[in-house]
N, C-alpha and C positions, 0 to 999 in steps of 0.2 A: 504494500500500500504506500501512495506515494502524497507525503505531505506537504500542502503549500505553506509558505513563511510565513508568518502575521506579523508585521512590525510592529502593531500596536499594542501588543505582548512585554514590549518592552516601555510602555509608558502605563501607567494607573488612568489616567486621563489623557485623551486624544488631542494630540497639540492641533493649536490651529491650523496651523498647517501641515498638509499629509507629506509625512517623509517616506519616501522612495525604501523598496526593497534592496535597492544598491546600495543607498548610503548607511542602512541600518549594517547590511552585511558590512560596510565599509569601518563603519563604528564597532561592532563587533568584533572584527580582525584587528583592530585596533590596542582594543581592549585586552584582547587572548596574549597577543605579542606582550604589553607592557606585563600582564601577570606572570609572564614565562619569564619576562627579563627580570622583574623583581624576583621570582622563585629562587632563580638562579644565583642572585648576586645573595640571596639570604643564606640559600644553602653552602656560599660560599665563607660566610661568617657565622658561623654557628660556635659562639662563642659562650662563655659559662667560666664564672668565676667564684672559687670556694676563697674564702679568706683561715687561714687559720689563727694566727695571733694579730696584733695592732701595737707589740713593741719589738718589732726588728732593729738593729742597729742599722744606721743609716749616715754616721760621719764620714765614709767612705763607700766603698763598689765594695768591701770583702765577700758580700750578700750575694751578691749579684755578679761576679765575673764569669767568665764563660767556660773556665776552664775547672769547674766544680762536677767531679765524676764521681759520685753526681749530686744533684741540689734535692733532689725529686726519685722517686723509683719505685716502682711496684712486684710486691710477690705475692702470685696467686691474682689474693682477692684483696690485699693491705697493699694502700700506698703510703711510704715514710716518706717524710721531709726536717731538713735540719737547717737552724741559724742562727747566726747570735743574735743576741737579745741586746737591750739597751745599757746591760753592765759587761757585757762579754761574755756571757754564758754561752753554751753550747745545748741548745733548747734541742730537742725532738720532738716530734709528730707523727701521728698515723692516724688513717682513718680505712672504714672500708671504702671500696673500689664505688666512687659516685658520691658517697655520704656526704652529708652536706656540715656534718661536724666532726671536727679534729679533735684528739687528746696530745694531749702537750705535756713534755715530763722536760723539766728544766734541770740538766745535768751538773753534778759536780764539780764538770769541765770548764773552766776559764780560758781563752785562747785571748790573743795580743789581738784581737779585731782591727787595731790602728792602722795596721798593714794590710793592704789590699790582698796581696799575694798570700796571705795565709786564711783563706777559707776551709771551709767543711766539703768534706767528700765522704760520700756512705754510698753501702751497696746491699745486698742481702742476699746468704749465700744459697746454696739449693736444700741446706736443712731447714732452712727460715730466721739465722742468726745475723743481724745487725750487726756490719761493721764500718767502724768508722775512725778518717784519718784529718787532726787538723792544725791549724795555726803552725804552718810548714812556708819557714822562706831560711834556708843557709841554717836547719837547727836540728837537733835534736827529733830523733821519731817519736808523734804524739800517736798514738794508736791505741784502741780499743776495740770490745766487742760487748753484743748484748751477753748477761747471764743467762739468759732462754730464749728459744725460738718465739718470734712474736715481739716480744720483751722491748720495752725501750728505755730498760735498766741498764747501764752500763756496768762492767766488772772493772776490776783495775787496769791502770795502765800497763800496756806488754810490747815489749819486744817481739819484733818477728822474727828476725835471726840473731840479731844484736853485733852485727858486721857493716860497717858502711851504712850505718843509721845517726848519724852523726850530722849532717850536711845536707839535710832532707829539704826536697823543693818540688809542689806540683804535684801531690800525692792522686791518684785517677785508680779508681777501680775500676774492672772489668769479668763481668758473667761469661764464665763458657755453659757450652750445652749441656755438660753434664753438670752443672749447681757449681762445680769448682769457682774460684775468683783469681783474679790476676791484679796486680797491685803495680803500677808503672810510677819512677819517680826519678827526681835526677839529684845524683849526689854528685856534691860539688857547685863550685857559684856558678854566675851567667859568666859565660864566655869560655868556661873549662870545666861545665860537667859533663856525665856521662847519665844515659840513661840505663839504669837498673829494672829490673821486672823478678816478681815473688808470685809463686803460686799458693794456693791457702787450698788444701786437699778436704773436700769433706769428710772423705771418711776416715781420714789421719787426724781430723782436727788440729792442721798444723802447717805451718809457710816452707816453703824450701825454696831456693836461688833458683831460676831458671836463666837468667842473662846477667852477667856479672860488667857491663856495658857493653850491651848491644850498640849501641851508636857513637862511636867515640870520636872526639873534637881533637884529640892527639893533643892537647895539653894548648889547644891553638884560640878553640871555638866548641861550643855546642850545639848539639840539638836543640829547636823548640818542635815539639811533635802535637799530633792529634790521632786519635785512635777510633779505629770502628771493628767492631764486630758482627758480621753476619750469620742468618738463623743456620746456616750449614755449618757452623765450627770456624770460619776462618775469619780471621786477626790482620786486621790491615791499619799501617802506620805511616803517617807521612809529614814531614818536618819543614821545615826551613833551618837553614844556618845562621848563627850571627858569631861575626868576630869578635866583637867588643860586648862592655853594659850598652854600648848607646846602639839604642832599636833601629838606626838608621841602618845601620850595618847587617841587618840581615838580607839572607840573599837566598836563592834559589829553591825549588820545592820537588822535593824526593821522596820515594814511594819505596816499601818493602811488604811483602805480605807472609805470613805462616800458618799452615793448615794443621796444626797438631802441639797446639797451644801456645807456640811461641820459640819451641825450639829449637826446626830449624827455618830460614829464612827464603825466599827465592822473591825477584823480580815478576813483575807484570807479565816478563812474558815464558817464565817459569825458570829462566837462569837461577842456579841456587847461585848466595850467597855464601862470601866467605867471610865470617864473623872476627873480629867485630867490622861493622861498617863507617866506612869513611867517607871524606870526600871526595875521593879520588874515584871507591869502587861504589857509589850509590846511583840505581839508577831516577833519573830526573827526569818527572812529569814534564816540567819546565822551568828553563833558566830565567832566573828573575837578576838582577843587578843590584849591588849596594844603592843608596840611596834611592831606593825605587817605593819609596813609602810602605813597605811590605810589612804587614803587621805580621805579628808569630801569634801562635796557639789561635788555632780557629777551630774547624770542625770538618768533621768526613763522614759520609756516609756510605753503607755498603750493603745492596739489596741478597734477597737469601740468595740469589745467582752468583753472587762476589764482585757485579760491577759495580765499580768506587765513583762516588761525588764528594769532591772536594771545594770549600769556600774558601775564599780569605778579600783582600783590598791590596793593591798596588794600583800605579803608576804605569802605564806605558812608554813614559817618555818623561824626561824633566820640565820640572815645572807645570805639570797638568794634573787634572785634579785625580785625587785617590779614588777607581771605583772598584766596587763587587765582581769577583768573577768568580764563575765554575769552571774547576777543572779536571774532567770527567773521563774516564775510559771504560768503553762501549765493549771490548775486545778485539777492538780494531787498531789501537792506539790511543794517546792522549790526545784530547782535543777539550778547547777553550770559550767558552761559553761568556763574554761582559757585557755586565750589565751597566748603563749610561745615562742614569737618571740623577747622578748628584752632579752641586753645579759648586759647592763650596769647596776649596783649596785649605789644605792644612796640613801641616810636618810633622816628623813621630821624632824628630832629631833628641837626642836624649835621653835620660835611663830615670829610672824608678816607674811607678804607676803614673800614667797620662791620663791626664783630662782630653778625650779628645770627643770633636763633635758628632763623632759615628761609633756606635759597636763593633766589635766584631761580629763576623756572621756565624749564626748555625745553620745547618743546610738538614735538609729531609729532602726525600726522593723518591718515588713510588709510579708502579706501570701505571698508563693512562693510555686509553686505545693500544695503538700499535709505538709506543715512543715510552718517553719517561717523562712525567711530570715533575717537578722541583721546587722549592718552596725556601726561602733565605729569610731567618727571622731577622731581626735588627732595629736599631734605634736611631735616629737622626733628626742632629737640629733641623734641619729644613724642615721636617718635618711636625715638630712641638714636640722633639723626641720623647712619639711617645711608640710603643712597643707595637712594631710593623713585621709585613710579611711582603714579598716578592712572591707574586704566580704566576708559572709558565706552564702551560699544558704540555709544553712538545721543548723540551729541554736543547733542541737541535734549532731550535730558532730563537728570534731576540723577542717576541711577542710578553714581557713582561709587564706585570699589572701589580699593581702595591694596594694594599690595604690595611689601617689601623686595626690592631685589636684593642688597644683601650681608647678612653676616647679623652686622656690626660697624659700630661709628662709622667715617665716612670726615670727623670733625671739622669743619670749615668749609669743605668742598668746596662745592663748584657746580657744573651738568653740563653738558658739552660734550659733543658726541660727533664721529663722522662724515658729514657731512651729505650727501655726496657716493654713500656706500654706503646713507646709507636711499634717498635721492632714486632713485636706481640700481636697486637689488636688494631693495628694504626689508629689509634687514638692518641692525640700530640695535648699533651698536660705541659704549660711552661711553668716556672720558677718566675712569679712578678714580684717585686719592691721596688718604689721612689728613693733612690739612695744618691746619694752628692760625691765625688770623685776632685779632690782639689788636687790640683798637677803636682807631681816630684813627692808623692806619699804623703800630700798635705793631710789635715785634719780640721772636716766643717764643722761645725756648731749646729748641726741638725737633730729635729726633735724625731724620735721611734717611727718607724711608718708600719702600713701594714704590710703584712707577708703574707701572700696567697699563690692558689695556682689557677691558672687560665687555662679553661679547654676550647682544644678548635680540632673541627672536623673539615678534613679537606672532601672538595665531592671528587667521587671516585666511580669509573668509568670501566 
């Protein structure tokens, strides 16, 4: 049976004047489109935010820097989250998976908060035990573990081998498949450490050496690295160098991967390594140049297949401005991905913690049609820096679109998130606080802000 239209279905009262079946259709196709265009950019923000406490410490980024492995993290069905508080304590949290309340058990633990560089890193192992590493810049290892699965009681402080924990910097956890943990850290200062790696065995309930410096600066330069782990078992790490403290001096970005925890090593394109790795024999994603604005410690990511997306900020050329790129291998080779939306100029010349008017990036990556989609968190003055996202459906073109997830400054934040619930469930939980960053390891006079985490769902195709 074949139905005619009735335009005036679409009014309660018949206008005076009779509209046309075309232009009703006209209006209605109108209409369909802007609801499809709204559906789309909603389901692009589908954002949600739990706050846990409202006295985070905030005279510095310690809260907030990027290189906290991790800020956030979930096991099972509990996600924990750890920070200082407004005296330097070393607060924990958990909640269940969703819950809209936190419990909070405010630790024994004191840590130097003053220094940016010495933040909180927790992890939890595959019996369900909390461990956590903090207030680490050139000192002594702070380390702990919960007394029970669950627990966000801490036991005493402990040694994990009690060798080369002296000079501890950058403490980063990492989950393997089987529940084991991997403990990545670099003994010795900037410009002459080395990076070190510990495995924590669950059913030895106990650390042993696995890399005694994997990376070594030869007494010259060291590593700054970033680490990803994929759902198939494999460990992929990728650095830059710097010669000196002063951040200008780093330079180029190198790639090693290991399928069997970390011990032995090979290239992208399955060249094994011969340990330890240098400058000489590491292979390079790409050559970056001294002075090329290249900031260190950023973020990688590595899908269950083991193709790598890698973020950071340089320079192409002197005196132009610092932007975002990926730098990504498909299994084809490396190839380079910038993004060209910043228009403000600014120098990293110099050592301690910087104030500077960008984040570093964290990067996330996930199939979309027949390509990779990609997503770069980040903060920028241009933009009221407040905590953004970069979207590209098709990783292979420049088609980049930004959008806020708050809709206020989160000051000199930097984003962490949960790397364990994207890996998992791709569900992207971040690490938010308003926190102030005075350049050369200043100290603001800022009052407690709050501490929460932000969820975003990417749409997924």
């Amino acid at each position: 049976m074949l139905y005619k239209f009735n335009p005036y279905l679409l009014f309660p009262t018949r206008p005076a004047k009779i509209i046309s079946q075309k232009a009703c259709f006209l209006f209605l196709l109108i209409v369909f489109v802007a609801l499809l265009l709204s559906f789309d950019h909603c389901e692009a923000q589908q954002v949600k935010i739990s706050s846990i406490a409202n006295n985070g410490w905030a005279n510095n980024s310690v809260n907030a820097v990027i290189f906290r492995k991790n800020s956030i993290v979930t096991y099972k069905n509990t996600q924990y989250a750890a920070y200082y508080d407004a005296d330097q304590f070393v607060v924990l949290a958990k909640r269940q998976s969703k819950a809209k309340f936190w419990i909070c058990n405010k630790t024994q633990y004191q840590g130097d908060a003053t220094d940016a560089h010495k933040s909180i890193s927790i992890a939890v192992d595959g019996a369900g035990y909390l461990h956590i590493a903090w207030g680490q810049h050139n000192n002594q290892l702070n380390y702990a573990k919960a007394v029970s699965a669950g627990s966000l009681t801490l036991g005493e402080k402990e040694a994990m081998l009690g060798k080369k924990e002296e000079k501890v910097s950058y403490p980063e956890f990492y989950k393997l498949s089987n529940g084991d943990l991997l403990f990545f850290y670099r003994d010795g200062g900037s410009g002459n450490g080395n990076l070190m790696i510990n495995r924590y065995s669950v059913s030895a309930r106990q650390w042993s050496r696995i890399q005694d410096g994997l990376i070594d600066g030869e007494g010259k330069r060291n590593a700054y690295w970033q680490v990803a782990t994929d759902k198939a078992g494999g460990l992929h790490i990728s650095w830059v160098w710097r010669e000196s403290p002063d951040v200008a001096s780093n330079h180029d970005l190198a790639y090693a991967k290991s399928t069997d925890g970390g011990i032995t090593w090979v290239k992208s394109t399955g060249e094994k390594y011969k340990l330890p790795i240098t400058a000489s024999n590491a292979e390079y994603a790409l050559k970056i140049p001294q002075k090329s604005e290249l900031i260190n410690q950023t973020s990688m990511f590595a899908d269950e297949n083991g193709k790598v997306f890698i973020a950071g900020y340089w320079t192409d050329k002197p005196d132009s401005i610092p932007q975002y790129h990926i730098v990504f291998n498909d299994g084809s080779g490396w190839k380079v991905n910038k993004l060209t939306f910043r228009n403000t100029p600014f120098s990293l010349s110099g050592g301690g913690t910087k104030k500077i008017p960008i984040s570093r990036p964290q990067i996330i990556a996930w199939p979309y049609q027949k390509s990779y989609a990609a997503g770069i968190l980040f903060r920028d003055a241009e933009r009221g820096n407040k905590a953004s996202i970069a979207l590209n459906q098709n990783i292979y073109t420049n088609n980049w679109k930004l959008e806020d997830l708050t809709q206020t400054s989160v000051g000199d934040w930097e984003p962490s998130y949960d790397t364990e619930l994207w890996k998992d469930r791709g569900i992207l939980n971040i690490y938010i606080q308003n926190v102030t960053q005075v350049d050369g390891e200043g100290k603001a006079a800022t009052k407690p802000t709050a501490v929460q985490v932000l969820e975003w769902l990417p749409k997924k195709q």
